[in-house]
C-alpha distance (Angstrom), angle and dihedral (degrees) to the residues before:
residue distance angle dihedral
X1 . . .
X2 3.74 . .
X3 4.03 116.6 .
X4 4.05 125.7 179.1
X5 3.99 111.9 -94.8
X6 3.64 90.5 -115.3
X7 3.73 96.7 53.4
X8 4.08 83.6 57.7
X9 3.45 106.7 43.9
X10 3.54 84.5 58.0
X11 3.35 99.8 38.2
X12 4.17 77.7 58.1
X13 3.98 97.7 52.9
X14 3.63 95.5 44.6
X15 4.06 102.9 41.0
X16 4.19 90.9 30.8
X17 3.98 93.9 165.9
X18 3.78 101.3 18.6
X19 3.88 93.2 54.5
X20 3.64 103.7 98.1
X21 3.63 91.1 47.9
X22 4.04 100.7 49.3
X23 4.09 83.4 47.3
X24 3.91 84.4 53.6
X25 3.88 92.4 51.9
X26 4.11 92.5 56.3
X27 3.77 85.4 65.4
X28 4.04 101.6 49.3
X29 4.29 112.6 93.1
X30 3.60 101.5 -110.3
X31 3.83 126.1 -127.6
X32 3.66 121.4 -129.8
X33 3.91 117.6 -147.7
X34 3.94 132.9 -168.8
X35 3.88 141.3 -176.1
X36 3.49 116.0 -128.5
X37 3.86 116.5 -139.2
X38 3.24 105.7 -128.2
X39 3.75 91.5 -175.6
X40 3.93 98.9 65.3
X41 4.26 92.7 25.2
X42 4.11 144.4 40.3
X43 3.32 107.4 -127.7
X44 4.29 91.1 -138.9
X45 3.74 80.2 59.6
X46 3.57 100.5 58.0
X47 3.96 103.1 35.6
X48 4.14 73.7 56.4
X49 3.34 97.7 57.4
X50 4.04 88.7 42.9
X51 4.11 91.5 45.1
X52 4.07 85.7 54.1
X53 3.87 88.0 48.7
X54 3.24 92.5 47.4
X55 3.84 93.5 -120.7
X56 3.81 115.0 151.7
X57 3.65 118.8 -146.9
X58 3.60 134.1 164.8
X59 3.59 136.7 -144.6
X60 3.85 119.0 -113.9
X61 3.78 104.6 -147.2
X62 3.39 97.8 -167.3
X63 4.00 98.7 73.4
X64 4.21 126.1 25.4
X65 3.10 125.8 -96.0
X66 4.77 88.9 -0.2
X67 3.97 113.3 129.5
X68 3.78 124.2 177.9
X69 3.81 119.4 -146.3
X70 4.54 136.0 178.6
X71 3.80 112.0 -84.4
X72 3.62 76.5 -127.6
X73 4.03 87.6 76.6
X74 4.19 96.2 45.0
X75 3.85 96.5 101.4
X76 4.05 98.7 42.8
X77 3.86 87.4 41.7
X78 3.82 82.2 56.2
X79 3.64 92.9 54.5
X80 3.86 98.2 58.5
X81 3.88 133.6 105.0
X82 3.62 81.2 -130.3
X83 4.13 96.7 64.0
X84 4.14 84.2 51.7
X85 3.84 96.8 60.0
């Protein structure tokens, strides 16, 4: 990933030690993530609708109800019942 020169150098001054790491993270595929309302939605309902959209999610363990999907999925995920509950 290309960035201006000025964007950089200051990127440089202000992270100093951290730099070569935070340039590192620009490159990685990013992970989306969602909460599932419960409330307004069954959660066998929605990963449904997502398994017959072919939309893969998976479920973060570590909080209720959290589950982390490919950036790749963002738009179609968008285009569910599911994202309008």
């Amino acid at each position: 990933m290309s960035f201006p020169q000025q964007f950089t150098e200051r990127l440089k001054a202000f992270l100093v030690q951290d730099y070569t790491s935070v340039m590192n993270g620009f490159s990685l595929k990013r992970k989306g993530s969602f909460r599932m309302n419960t409330l307004l939605a069954r959660e066998e309902e929605v990963l449904e609708e997502f398994k017959m959209k072919n939309i893969v999610v998976e479920k973060y363990d570590a909080i209720s109800g959290v589950f982390t999907f490919d950036k790749e999925y963002d738009y179609a995920i968008k285009g569910t019942d599911a994202f309008y509950k």
